[in-house]
C-alpha positions in Angstrom: 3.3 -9.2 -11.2 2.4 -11.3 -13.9 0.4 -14.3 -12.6 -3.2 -14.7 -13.9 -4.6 -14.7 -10.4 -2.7 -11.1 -9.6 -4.0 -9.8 -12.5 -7.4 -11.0 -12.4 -7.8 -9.5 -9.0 -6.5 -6.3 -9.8 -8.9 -6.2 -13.1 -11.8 -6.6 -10.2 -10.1 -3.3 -8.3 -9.4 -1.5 -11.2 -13.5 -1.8 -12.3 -15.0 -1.3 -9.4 -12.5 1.8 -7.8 -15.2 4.5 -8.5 -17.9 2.3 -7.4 -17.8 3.2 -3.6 -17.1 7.0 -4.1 -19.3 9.2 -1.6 -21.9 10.9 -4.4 -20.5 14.6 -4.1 -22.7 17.7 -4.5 -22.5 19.4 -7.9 -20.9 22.5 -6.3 -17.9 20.6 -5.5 -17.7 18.5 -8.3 -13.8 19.7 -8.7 -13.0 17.5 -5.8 -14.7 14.4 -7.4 -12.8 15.1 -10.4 -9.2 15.5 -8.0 -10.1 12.1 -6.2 -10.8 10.5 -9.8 -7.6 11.8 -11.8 -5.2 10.3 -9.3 -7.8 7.2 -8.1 -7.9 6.5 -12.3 -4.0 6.8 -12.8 -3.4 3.1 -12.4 -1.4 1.9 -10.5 0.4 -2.0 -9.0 -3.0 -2.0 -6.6 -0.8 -4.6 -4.7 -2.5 -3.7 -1.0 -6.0 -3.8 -2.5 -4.8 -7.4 -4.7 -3.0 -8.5 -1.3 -5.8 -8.0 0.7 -8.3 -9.8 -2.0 -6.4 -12.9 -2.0 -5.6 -13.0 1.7 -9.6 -13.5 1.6 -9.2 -16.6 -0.7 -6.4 -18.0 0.9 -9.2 -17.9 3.9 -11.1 -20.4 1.9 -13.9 -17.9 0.1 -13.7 -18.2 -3.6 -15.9 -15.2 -4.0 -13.7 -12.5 -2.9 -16.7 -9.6 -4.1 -17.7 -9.5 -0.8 -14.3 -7.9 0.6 -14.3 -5.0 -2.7 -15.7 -2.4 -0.2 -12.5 -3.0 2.0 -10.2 -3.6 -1.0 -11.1 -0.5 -2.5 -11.2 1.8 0.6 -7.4 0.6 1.0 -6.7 2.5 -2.4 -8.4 5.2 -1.8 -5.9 5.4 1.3 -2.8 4.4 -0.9 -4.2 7.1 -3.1 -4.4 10.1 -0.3 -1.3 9.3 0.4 0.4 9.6 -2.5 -1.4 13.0 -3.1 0.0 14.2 -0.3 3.5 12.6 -0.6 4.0 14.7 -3.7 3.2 18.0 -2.5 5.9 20.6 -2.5 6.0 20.7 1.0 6.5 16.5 1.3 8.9 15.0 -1.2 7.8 17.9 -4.2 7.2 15.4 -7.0 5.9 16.4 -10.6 5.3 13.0 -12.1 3.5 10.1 -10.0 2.7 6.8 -12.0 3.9 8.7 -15.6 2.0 11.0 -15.1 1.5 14.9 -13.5 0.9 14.8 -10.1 -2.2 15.9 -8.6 -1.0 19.6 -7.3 0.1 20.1 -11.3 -3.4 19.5 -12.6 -5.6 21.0 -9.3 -3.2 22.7 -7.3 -1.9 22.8 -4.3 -4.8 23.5 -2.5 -7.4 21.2 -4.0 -4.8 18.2 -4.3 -4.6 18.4 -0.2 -8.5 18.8 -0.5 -8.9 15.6 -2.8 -6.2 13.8 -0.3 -8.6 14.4 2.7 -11.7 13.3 0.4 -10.4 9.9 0.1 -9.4 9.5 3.6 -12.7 10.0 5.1 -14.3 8.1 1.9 -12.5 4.9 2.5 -14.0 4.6 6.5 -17.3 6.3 5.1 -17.5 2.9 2.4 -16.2 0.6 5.0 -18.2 1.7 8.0 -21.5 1.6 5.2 -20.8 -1.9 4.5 -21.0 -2.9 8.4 -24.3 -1.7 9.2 -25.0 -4.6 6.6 -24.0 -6.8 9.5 -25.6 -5.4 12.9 -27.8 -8.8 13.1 -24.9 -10.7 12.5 -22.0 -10.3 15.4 -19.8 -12.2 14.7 -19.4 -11.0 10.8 -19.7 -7.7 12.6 -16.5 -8.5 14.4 -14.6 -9.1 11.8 -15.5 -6.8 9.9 -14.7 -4.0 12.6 -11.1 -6.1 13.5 -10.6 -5.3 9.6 -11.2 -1.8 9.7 -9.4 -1.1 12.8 -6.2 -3.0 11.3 -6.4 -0.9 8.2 -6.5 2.3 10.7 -3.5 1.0 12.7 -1.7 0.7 10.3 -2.1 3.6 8.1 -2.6 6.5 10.7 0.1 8.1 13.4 0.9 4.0 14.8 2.0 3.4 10.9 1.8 5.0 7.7 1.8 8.9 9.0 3.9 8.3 12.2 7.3 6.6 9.7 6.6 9.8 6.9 7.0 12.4 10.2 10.2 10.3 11.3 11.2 10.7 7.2 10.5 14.4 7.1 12.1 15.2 10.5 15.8 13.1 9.3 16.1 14.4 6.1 19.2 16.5 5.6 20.8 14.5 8.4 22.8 11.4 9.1 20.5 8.4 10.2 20.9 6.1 12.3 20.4 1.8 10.9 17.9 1.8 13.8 16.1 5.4 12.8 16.0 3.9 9.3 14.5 0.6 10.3 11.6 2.6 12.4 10.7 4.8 9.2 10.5 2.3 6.8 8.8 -0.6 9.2 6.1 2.0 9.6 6.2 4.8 6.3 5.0 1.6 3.9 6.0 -1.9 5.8 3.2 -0.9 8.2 0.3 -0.5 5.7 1.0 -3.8 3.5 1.3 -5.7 6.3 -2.1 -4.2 7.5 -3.9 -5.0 4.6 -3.0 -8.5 4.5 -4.2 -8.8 8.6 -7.2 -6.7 7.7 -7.8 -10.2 5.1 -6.7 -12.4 7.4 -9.4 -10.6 9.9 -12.3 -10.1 7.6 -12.0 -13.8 6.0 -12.1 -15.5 9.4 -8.4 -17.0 9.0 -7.4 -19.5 11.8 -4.1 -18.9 13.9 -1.9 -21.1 11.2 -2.7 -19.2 8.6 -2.6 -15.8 10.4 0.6 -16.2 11.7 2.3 -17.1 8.6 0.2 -14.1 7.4 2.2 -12.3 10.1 4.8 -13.2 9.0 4.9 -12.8 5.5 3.4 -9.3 5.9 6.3 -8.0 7.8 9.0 -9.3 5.4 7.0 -8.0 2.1 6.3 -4.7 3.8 10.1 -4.1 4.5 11.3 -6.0 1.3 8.9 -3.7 -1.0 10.4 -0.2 0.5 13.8 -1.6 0.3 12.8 -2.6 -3.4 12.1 0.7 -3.8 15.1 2.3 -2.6 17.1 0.1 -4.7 15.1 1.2 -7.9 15.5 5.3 -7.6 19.2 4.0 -7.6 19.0 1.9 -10.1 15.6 2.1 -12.3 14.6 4.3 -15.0 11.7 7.1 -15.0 9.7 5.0 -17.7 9.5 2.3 -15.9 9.6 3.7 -11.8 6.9 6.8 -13.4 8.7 9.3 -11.2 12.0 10.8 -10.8 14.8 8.5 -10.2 17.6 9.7 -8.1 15.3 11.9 -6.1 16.1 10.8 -2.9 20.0 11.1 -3.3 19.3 14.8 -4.4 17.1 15.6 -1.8 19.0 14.1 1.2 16.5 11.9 2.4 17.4 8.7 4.4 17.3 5.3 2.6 18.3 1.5 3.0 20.5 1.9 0.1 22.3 5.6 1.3 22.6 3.9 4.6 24.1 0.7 3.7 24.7 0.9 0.4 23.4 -0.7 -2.6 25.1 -4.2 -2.4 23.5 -4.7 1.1 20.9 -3.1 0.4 20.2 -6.0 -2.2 21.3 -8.5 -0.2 18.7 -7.8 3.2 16.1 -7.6 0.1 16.5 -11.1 -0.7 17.1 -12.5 2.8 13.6 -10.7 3.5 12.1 -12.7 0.4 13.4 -16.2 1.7 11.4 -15.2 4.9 8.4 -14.6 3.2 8.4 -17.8 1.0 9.4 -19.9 4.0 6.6 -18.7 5.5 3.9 -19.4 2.7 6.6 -22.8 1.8 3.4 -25.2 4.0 0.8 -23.7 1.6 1.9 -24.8 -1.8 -0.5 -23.2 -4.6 -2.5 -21.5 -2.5 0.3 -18.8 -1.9 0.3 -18.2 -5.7 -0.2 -14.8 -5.9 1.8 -13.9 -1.9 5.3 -16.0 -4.3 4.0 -13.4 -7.2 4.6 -10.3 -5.4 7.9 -11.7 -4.0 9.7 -12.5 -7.5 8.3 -8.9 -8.6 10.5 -7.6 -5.8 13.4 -10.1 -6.8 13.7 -9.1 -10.4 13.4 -5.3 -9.1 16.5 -5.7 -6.9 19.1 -6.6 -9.4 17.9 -5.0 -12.8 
């Protein structure tokens, strides 16, 4: 992503990420340095950057007020990950060029700093609503914005497509297996976090429903991306192993279909998503960003 809105945004994430960390006892203080290592890694921080902007595209050009939010997404992105690379999950040793969490902590305390920032993020964003209790209707969309973000990352999204992944590996899958797992494994969360905006920033139905919209073509778009890259990408660049899913038998858009189609749903997935944000001219900057990040990806 290159635009200077993206990266300005993401600047703003990348400062504040520690900010909103529970203060953990001394005794533990290995866990707080677990949740950093992997929090600190860097990182796209699209769902954090999505959901930033989805609050300007609202109309508020001082997005600080959605950071709590923004950065108790990451913290989730971040868990997850953790936990993805575990030996008993998808048994990476390199996550974002670097080693993975379980490397440096083990096995035990990389599970341990998974589940830290899991109940962090709804400890931040659940702090920052008491801040409205004499103002409902900021309370409400506040708690519509939290209860997206748990939709869509817990066993309706994010944790119910990784069982569906882990229970078809090693096995042929069906097109409409494969469609389930990735709408929910990673569609489910980016589309989330652009609602979760779309809640908190007091969008009207227009704009939500091209928000809709646009969320579910990204979301699917960005895992088929990714398929596409452990084909086709390089460890420098993807800061894992490429090829890892075509060794370890797991079930993906471009195993299924194969690469060319693969490339081809990609881009009819990104015509979507700019058709949808097509009425919004420069406001939709940083949504037509992300989408030629994912074009260039498809056909390095």
């Amino acid at each position: 992503m290159k635009s200077p809105e993206y990266l300005r945004l993401k600047e703003l994430v990348d400062t504040h990420i520690l900010d909103y960390l529970p203060r953990i006892d001394p005794n533990s203080k290995t866990l707080y340095e677990a949740m950093k290592y992997s929090l600190t890694a860097g990182g796209k921080r699209i769902r954090p950057v999505l959901f930033l902007y989805t609050l300007q595209f609202c109309g508020h050009t001082n997005v600080k007020f959605g950071l709590p939010y923004a950065c108790a997404i990451e913290y989730i992105q971040t868990y997850s990950l953790i936990h993805d690379d575990l030996p008993a999950m998808d048994n990476d040793d390199f996550r974002r060029g670097i080693p993975t969490n379980h490397k440096v902590f083990g096995e035990a305390m990389a599970i341990l700093a998974g589940d830290g920032l899991l109940s962090a993020a709804y400890e931040v964003m659940s702090k920052d609503m008491l801040n409205y209790l004499d103002d409902p209707e900021k309370l409400k969309k506040a708690v519509r914005c939290q209860y997206m973000i748990a939709k869509g990352t817990g066993c309706r999204g994010m944790v119910a497509g990784q069982v569906a992944d882990v229970e078809n590996e090693h096995k042929q899958c069906s097109a409409e297996m494969l469609d389930y797992i990735h709408d929910n494994k990673t569609a489910a969360f980016i589309r989330a976090s652009i609602l979760a905006g779309g809640y908190l920033g007091g969008a009207d139905e227009n704009r939500m429903e091209a928000l809709r919209t646009y969320g579910d073509c990204l979301g699917l778009a960005f895992q088929i991306m990714d398929d596409i890259q452990d084909v086709i990408g390089n460890a420098q660049e993807l800061g894992k192993t490429p090829g890892k899913d075509l060794r370890d038998e797991k079930n993906t858009y471009t195993s299924v279909h194969g690469l060319e189609n693969a490339q081809k749903r990609t881009a009819e997935l990104i015509a979507r998503a700019r058709d949808a944000m097509a009425p919004f001219y420069d406001e939709a900057e940083v949504f037509n960003d992300i989408l030629d990040y994912i074009e260039a990806k498809i056909h390095e």
